[in-house]
C-alpha positions in Angstrom: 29.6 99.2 57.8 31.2 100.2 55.1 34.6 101.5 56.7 35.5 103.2 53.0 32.7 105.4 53.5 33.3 105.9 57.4 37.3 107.1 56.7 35.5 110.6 55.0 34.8 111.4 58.6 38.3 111.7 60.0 38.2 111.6 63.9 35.0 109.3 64.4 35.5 106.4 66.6 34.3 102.9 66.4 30.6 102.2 68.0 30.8 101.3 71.8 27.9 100.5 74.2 28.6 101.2 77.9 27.8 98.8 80.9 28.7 100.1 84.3 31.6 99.1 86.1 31.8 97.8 89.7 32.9 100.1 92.4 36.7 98.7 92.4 36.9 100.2 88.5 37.3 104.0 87.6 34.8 104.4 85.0 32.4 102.1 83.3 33.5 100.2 80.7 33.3 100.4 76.9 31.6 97.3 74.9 34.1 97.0 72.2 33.8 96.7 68.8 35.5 96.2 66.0 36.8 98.3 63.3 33.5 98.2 61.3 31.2 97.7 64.3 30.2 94.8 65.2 30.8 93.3 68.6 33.9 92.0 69.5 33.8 92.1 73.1 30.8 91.3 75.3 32.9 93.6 77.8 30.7 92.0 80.8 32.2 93.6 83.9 33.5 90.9 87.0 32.2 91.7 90.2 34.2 93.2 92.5 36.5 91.4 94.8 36.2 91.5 98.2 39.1 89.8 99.6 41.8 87.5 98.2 41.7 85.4 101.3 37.6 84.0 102.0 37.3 83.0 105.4 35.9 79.3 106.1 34.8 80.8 109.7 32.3 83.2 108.4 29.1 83.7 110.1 27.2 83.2 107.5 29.3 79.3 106.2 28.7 78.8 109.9 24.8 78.7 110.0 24.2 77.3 106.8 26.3 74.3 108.2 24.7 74.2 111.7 21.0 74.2 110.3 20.3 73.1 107.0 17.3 71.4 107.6 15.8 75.1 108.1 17.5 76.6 105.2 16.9 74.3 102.7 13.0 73.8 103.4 12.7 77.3 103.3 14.4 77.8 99.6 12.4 74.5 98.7 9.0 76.1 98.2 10.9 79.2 95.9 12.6 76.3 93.6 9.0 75.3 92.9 7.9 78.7 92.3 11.6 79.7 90.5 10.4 76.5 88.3 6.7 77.8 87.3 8.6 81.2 86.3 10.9 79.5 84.1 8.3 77.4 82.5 7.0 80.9 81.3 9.6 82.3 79.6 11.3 81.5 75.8 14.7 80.4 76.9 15.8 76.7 77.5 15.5 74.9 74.2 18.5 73.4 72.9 20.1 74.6 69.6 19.3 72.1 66.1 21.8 69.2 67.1 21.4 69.3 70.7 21.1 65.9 72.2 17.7 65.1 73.7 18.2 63.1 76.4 20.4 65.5 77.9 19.3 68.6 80.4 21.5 71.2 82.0 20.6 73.1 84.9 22.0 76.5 85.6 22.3 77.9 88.7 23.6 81.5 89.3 23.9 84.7 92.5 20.8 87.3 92.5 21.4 89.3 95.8 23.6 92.6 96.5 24.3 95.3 94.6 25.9 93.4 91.3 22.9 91.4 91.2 22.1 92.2 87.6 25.3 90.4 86.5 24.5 87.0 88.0 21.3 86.8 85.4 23.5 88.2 82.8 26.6 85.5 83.3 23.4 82.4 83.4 22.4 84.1 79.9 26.0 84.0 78.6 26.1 80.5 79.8 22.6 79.4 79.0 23.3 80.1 75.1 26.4 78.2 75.4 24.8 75.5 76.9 22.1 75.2 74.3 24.4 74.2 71.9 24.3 70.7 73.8 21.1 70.2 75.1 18.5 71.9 76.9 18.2 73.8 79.9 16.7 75.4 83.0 18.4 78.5 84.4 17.1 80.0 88.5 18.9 81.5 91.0 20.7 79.0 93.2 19.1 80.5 96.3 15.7 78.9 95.1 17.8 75.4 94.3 15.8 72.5 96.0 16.9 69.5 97.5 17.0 66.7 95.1 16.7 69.3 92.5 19.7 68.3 90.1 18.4 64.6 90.0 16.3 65.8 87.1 19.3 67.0 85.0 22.1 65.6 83.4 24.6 67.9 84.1 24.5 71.4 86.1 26.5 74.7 85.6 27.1 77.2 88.6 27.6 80.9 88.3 29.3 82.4 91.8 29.5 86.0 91.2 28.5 87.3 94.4 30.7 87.0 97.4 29.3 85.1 99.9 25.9 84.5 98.1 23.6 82.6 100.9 23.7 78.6 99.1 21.6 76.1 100.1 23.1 73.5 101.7 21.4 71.4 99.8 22.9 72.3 96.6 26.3 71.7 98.4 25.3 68.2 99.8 23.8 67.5 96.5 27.5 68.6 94.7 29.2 66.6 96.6 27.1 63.4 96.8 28.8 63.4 93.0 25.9 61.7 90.8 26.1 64.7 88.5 29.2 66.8 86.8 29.0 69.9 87.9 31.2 73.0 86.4 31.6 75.5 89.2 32.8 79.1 88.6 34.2 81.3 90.3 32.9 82.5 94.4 31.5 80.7 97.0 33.5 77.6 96.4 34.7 78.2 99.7 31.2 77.3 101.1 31.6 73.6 99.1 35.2 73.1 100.8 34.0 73.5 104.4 30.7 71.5 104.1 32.6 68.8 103.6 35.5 68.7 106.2 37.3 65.4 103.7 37.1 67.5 100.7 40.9 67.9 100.1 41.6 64.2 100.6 38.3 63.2 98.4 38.8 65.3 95.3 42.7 65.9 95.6 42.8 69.7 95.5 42.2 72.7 97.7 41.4 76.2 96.6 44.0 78.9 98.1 43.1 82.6 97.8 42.5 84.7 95.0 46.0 86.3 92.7 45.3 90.0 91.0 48.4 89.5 89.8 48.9 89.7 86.0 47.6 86.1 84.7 46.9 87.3 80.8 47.6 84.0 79.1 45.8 80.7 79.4 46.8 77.0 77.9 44.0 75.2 77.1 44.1 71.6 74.9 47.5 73.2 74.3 46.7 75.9 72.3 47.1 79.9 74.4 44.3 81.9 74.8 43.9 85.8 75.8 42.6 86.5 79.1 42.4 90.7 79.3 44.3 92.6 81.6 41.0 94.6 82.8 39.7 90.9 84.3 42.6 91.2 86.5 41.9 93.1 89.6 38.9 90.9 90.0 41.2 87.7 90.7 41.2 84.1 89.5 41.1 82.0 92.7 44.7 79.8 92.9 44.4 76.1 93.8 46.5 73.6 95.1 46.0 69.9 93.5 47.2 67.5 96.3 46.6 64.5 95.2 47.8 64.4 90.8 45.9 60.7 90.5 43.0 62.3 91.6 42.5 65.8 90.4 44.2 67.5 87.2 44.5 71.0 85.4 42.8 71.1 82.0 43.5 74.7 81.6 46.2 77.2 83.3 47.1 80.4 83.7 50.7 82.1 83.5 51.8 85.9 83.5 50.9 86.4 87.1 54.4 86.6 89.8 52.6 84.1 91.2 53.6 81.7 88.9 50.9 79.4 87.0 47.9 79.2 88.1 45.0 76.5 87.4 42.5 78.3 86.0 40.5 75.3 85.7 40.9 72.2 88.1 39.1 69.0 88.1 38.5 65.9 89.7 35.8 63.7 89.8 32.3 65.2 88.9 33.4 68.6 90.1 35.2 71.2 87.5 36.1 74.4 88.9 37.0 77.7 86.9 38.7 80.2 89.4 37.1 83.2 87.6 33.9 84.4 85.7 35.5 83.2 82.2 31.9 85.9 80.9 34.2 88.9 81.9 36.0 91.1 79.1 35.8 89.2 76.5 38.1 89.4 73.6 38.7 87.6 70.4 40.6 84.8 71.2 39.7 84.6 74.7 39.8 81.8 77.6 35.8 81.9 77.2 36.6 80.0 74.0 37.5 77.5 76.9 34.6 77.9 79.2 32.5 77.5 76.4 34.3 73.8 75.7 33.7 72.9 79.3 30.0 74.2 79.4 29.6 71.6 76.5 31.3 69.0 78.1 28.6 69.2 80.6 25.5 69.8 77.8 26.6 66.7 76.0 29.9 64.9 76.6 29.4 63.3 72.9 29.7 66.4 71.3 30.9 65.7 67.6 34.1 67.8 67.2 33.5 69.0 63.4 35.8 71.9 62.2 32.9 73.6 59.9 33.4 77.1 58.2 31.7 80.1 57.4 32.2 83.1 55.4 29.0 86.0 55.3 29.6 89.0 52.4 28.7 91.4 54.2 26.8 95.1 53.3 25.3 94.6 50.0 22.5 96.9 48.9 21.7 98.6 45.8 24.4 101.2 46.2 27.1 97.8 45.8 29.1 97.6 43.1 28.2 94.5 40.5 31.9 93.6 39.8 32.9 93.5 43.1 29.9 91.3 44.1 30.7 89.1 40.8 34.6 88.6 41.4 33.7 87.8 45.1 31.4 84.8 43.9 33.5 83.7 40.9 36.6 83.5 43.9 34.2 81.8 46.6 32.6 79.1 43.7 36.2 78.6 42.4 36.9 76.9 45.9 33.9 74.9 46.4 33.1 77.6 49.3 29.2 78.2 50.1 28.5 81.5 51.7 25.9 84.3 52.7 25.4 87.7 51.5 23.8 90.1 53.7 21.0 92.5 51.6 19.5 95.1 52.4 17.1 96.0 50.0 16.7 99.9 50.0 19.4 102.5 50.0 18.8 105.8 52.0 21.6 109.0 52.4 18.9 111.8 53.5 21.4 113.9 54.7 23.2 113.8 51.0 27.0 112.7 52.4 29.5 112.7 50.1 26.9 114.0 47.4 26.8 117.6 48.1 24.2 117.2 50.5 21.9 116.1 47.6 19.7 113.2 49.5 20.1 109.9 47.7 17.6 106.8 47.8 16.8 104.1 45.7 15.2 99.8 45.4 16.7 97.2 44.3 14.5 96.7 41.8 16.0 100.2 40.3 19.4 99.0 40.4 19.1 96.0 37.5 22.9 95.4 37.7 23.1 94.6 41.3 20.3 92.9 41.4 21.6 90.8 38.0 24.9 90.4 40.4 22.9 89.6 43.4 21.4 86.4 41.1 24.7 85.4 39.7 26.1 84.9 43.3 23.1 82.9 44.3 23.9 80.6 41.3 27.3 80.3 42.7 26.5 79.0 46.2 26.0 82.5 47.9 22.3 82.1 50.5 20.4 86.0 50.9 20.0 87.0 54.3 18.1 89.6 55.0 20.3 92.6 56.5 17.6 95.2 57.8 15.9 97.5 55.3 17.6 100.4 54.9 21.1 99.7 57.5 20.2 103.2 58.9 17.6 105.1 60.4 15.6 108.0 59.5 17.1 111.3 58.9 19.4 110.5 62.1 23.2 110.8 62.6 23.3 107.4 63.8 25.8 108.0 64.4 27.9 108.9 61.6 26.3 110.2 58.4 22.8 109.0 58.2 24.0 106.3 55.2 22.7 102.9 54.5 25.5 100.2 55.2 27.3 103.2 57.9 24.8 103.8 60.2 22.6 101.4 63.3 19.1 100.6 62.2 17.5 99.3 65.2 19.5 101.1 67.8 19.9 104.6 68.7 23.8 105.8 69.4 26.0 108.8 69.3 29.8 109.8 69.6 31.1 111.0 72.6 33.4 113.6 73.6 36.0 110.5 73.4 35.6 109.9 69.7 33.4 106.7 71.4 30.0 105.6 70.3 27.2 105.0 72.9 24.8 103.4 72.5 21.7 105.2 73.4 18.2 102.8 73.5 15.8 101.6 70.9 14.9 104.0 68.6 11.5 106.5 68.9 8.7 104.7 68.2 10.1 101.0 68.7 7.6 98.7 68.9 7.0 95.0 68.0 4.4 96.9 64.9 7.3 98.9 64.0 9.9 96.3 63.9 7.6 94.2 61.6 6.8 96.8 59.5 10.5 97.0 58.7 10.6 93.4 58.1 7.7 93.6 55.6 8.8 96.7 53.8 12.4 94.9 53.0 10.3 91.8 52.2 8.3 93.6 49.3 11.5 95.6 48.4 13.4 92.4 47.7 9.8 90.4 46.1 9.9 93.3 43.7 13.5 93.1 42.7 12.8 89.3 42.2 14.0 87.4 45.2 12.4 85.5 47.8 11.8 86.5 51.6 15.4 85.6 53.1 14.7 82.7 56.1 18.0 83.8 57.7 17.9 87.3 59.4 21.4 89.9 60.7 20.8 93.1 62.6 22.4 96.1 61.2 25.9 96.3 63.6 24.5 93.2 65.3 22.3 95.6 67.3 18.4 95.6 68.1 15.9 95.8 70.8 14.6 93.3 72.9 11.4 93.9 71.5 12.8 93.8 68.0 14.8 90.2 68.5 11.2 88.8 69.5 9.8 89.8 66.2 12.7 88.6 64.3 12.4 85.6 66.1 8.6 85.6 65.2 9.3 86.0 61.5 12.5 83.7 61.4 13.5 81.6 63.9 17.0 82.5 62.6 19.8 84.7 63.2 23.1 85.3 61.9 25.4 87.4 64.2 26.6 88.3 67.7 23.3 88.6 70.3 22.9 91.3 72.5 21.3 91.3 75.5 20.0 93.1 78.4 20.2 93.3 82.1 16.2 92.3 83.3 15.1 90.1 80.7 15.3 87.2 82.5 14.4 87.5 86.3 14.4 84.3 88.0 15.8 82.6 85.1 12.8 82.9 83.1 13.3 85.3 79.5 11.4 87.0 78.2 9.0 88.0 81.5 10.7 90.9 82.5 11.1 94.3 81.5 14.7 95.1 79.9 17.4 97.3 80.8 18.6 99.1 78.6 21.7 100.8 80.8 22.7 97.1 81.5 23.9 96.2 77.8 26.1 93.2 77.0 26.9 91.5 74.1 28.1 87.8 73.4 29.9 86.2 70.1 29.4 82.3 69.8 31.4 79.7 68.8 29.2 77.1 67.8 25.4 76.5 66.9 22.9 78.0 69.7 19.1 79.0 70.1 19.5 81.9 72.5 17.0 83.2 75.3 15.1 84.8 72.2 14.7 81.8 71.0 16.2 81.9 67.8 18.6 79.8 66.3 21.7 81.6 65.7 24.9 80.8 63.5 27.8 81.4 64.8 30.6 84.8 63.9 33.2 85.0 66.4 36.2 85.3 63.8 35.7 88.8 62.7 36.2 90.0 59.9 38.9 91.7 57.6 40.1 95.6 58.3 43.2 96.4 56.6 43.8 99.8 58.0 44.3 101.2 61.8 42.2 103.6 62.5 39.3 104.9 65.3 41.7 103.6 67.9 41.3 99.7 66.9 44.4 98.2 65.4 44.4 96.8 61.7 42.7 93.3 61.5 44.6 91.1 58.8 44.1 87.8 57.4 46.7 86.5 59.4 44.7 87.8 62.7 41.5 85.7 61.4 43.4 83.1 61.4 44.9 83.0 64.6 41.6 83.3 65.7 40.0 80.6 64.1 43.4 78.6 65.3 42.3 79.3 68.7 38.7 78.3 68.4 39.8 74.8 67.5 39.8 74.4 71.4 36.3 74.1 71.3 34.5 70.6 70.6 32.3 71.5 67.3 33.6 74.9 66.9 32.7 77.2 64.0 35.1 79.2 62.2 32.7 82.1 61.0 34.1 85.9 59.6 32.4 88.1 57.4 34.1 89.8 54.8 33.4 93.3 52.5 33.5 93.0 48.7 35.0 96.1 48.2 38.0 95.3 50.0 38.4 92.5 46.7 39.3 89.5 46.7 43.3 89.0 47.6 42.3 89.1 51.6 39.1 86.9 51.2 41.8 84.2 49.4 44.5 84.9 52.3 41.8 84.1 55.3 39.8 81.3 52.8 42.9 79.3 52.7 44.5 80.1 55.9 41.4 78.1 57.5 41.4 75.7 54.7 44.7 75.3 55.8 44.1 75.0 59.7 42.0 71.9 59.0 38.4 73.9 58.6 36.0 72.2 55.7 33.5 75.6 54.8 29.9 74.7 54.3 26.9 76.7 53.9 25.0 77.8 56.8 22.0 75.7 55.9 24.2 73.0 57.3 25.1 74.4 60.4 21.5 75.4 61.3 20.3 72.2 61.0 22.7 71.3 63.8 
């Protein structure tokens, strides 16, 4: 978006999507974004917390403890069929890079009323775990006996309190032939299966603490953790036994003094939270996502790569901005990306005296001459959308190319807050390629090639839509989003989306996500020298910081995107700020290929 454009309409807030809240919240919560609309936040609600003491008496601990022979031939035959489903679906193949002799299974809560966010939080941490290796992701009530023998590693989501686990998951946890990274509820049920616990693995969990834990220290380095994750508690434990179990990550703020947000000890790593909730730049998911890879593929290389994406460039750019951008970017041996679209559109005339505006590419010789000069320079076209807006629609600002969604209906609210809405009318998978064709031929006739990398306008699209960019190219550039009801029974793709259940997810590294495309990471931002629709100026500096904190993160990618008109004074401030930090920038050609 092209926030110079955006600042004619005084009063118009950023674009938010809306997920509901649990019941403990007062209102459903906003999917943030930043200040020129792409996701910042995934905004994930936690599930509500019951009580900050679990009881190890419950009826329910009790009978799974007194009878698992029942129990766990019972779930037995719905791991088989839980299997079958996930053989169907598109999700489970590791990123470019992923190391082949390694497979993660990923276990997560489907019952009660939060149900929804179980298969959202195994989505999250399916993409994450990609980046490593390959995958299977079921709930963990189908988990059968023996089942994690065929994996190198597993991953286990506890969002619901009290979900009914098989004891033979727990007997198979704590047998310890596999590492297992444990988050969040239930572990409660893994403590009183095995009455030795304490003494075995040198640590004890305690109760949960809503107190205010907003800071995290992970490989020494602090990370965010938002004050709305909070109420929902991080569970304190007590490590008993220091030559046994250790804290690689904890938490302070809280009266209760520091917390370990994440213990380990032995083959078991517990996070005391769902590290998937309320996501913010700089956040202690930047830490989850190091542990999930730790379980992918302990061998992960730990490159420092860089990124950089020029960002908005259609035929209404202007050639000397594009021109000193390149000359800047080739000056310092830096490769980068410019997303295209290939048509302009302002049907509704803003800022022209409502004169409708529209024009090719191929009329606009002097971009197109600049587009060709940056190429030469080291700059790779994606392909942005077609026209970065749709129809004659407020969508939600002005109708423009480069302002408004493309793929995605929204509006602003009473709240100066964009919602967003559904697909647009008439989505389809014919629709959606249509698109893709049309900005093919408008680019073939201005004299460039079909793009093999692809960006959704604002990072926002259908399901349907992602499946046909996935079938035309296999790769994305951007932050995914994703919907509640895609992937029932851990199988994506199968089921029929929700699009009230929204959530979006920024990457720090390499991934093929449950569309199945290989996506390049952007979880950096991007520049925004001026406050305003209620998001706070975003400076060099603050990119910086950012990509500082991603360092935490084995093989993380230090990816922003940046707007030529803005010049080139912040681009050199946030180019050698992560120069400076230790990043090398290389195209992302070489990050694809893993």
């Amino acid at each position: 978006m092209r926030s110079r454009l955006l600042k004619v309409a005084a009063g118009v807030a950023l674009a938010v999507a809306m997920v509901p809240a649990p019941t403990v919240q007062a209102a459903p919560l906003p999917l943030k974004l930043d200040a020129v609309g792409e996701l910042v936040e995934n905004a994930l609600p936690a599930p509500p917390l019951t009580t900050t003491k679990p009881s190890t008496t419950s009826t329910r601990i009790a009978k799974r403890t007194t009878q698992p022979g029942v129990i766990s031939t019972a779930l037995g035959t719905l791991g088989l069929a839980s299997a079958q489903a996930a053989a169907a679906g598109t999700n489970g193949g590791g990123a470019p890079g992923a190391k082949a002799s390694q497979k993660t299974l990923i276990l997560y809560d489907n019952t009660g009323p939060w149900a929804w966010l179980g298969e959202a939080y195994a989505v999250q941490a399916g993409n994450l775990a990609s980046h490593g290796s390959a995958y299977v992701m079921h709930p963990v009530g189908s988990y059968a006996a023996g089942e994690m023998s065929g994996y190198t590693g597993v991953i286990y989501i506890g969002s619901t309190y009290d979900e009914p686990i098989p004891v033979a998951f727990l007997d198979d946890v704590l047998a310890g032939s596999k590492p297992v990274l444990w988050m969040a509820h239930n572990i409660w049920q893994l403590t009183a299966r095995a009455p030795s616990f304490q003494t075995t693995y040198g640590w004890n969990w305690v109760q949960y603490d809503t107190g205010a834990a907003t800071t995290v220290r992970y490989e020494n380095t602090d990370l965010g953790r938002n004050p709305l994750a909070t109420p929902s508690g991080l569970m304190i434990t007590s490590i008993t036994d220091p030559a046994i179990a250790s804290a690689p990550a904890v938490a302070t703020g809280s009266a209760a003094g520091p917390i370990n947000w994440a213990t380990k000890a032995k083959n078991l790593t517990y996070i005391g939270e769902v590290p998937f909730s309320y996501v913010d730049h700089g956040d202690r998911y930047l830490a989850a996502a190091d542990l999930i890879s730790k379980v992918s593929n302990p061998t992960m290389a730990d490159r420092k790569r860089a990124l950089v994406r020029i960002e908005d460039v259609g035929p209404d750019a202007d050639p000397n901005e594009l021109r000193a951008v390149a000359d800047y970017l080739k000056s310092q041996n830096v490769p980068f990306t410019i997303a295209v679209y290939p048509r302009y559109e302002n049907p509704l005339g803003a800022d022209n005296n409502g004169v409708p505006e529209a024009a090719n590419l191929a009329q606009k010789p002097q971009v197109m001459s600049a587009l060709r000069y940056m190429t030469q320079r080291g700059g790779t076209i994606l392909m942005h959308g077609y026209t970065h807006q749709f129809g004659k629609a407020v969508n939600p600002y002005d109708g423009r190319s480069g302002n408004d969604f493309e793929f995605y209906m929204a509006h602003v609210n009473e709240n100066d807050s964009v919602i967003y809405d559904g697909p647009v009318p008439g989505d389809s998978a014919a629709w959606m390629q249509g698109r893709i064709n049309s900005a093919t031929t408008a680019l073939a006739l201005a004299g460039f090639p079909k793009p093999a990398i692809f960006e959704p306008p604002h990072y926002a699209a259908s399901a349907v839509d992602y499946q046909v960019i996935q079938q035309n190219f296999g790769k994305r550039y951007d932050r995914g989003l994703y919907f509640g009801g895609y992937c029932p029974g851990g199988a994506c793709g199968t089921g029929t989306p929700q699009y009230d259940k929204i959530y979006g997810q920024y990457f720090p590294y390499l991934v093929r996500d449950v569309y199945g495309s290989v996506v390049a990471p952007e979880a950096v931002g991007n520049v925004e020298p001026e406050p305003f629709n209620n998001h706070p100026a975003r400076l060099p500096a603050d990119l910086v910081k950012t990509a500082n904190q991603l360092k935490v993160v084995d093989d993380g990618v230090a990816s922003f995107f940046y707007h030529p008109y803005l010049g080139t004074g912040y681009l050199q401030q946030t180019v050698s700020g992560l120069k400076n930090a230790g990043y090398q920038f290389v195209s992302v050609g070489t990050v694809m290929a893993g």
